[in-house]
N, C-alpha and C positions, 0 to 999 in steps of 0.2 A: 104155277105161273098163271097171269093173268088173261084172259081172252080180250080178242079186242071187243067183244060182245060185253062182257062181263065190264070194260074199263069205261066202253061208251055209257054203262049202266049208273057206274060213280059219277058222270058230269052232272055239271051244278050245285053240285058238297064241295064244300070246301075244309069242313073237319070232321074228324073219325076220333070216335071214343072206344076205346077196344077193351071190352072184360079182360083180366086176368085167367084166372083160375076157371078153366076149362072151356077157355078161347085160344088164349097165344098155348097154353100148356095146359096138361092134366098133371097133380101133384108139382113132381120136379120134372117130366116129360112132354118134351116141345109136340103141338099139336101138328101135324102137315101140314104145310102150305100159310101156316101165322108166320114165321121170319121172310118168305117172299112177297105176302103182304102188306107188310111194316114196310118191306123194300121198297114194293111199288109204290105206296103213299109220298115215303120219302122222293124220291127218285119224279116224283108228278109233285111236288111242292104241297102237298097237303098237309096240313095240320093234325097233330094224332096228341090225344091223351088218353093215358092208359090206368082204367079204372080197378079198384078192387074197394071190396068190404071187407077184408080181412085186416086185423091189428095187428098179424106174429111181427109181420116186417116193417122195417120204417122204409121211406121211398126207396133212399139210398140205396137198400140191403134187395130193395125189387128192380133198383136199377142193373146191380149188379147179379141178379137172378137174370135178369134177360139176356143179359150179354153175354153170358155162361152158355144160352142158349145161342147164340147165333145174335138175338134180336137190337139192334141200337136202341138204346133208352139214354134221358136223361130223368135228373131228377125232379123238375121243372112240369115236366110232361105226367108226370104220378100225381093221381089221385086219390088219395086211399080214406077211409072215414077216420084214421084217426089225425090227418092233417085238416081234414075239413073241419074237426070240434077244434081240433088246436087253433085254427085261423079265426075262426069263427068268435071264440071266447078271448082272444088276443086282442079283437076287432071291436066285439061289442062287451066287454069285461072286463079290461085291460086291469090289470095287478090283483084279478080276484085269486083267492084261494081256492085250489081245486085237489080234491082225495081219487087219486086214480086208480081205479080196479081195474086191469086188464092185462092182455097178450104185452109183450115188451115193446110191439110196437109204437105203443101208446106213447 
């Protein structure tokens, strides 16, 4: 739970970028107090996107990881590196040919 020390701490942020992988959780195990955080941001209008570097997943597959946990995720809110090459080359590359080596997230 939040203190109200701790909440007064958050004013003037209006968005929160939250790691994955040994923030909200460790492996497949939710960390203490990340789904009552997510709460609180939601629940105070804040804005959250939730970061990772890892390929295994696609947003989707880590939206639906969170919520196994407890946590609300959309997919919207996912950040992962391999949406950002894919947005990125869509943006400035548009119809290039691309050989992809990697986790299936890719």
């Amino acid at each position: 739970m939040i203190s109200g020390m701790e909440a007064a701490c958050l004013k003037g942020f209006k968005n929160f970028v939250l790691d994955l992988d040994g923030v909200l959780y460790l492996l497949n195990k939710p960390i203490p107090g990340g789904r009552e955080f997510v709460e609180f941001l939601r629940d105070h209008h804040y804005r959250i996107a939730f970061l990772s570097n890892n390929t295994f997943l696609t947003r989707e597959e880590y939206v639906e990881k969170l919520r196994k946990m407890g946590i609300e995720a959309f997919p919207e809110e996912m950040v992962t590196s391999a949406f950002t090459v894919a947005k990125y080359l869509g943006e400035n590359h548009p119809g290039a040919r691309v050989y992809v080596i990697g986790e299936e997230g890719l």
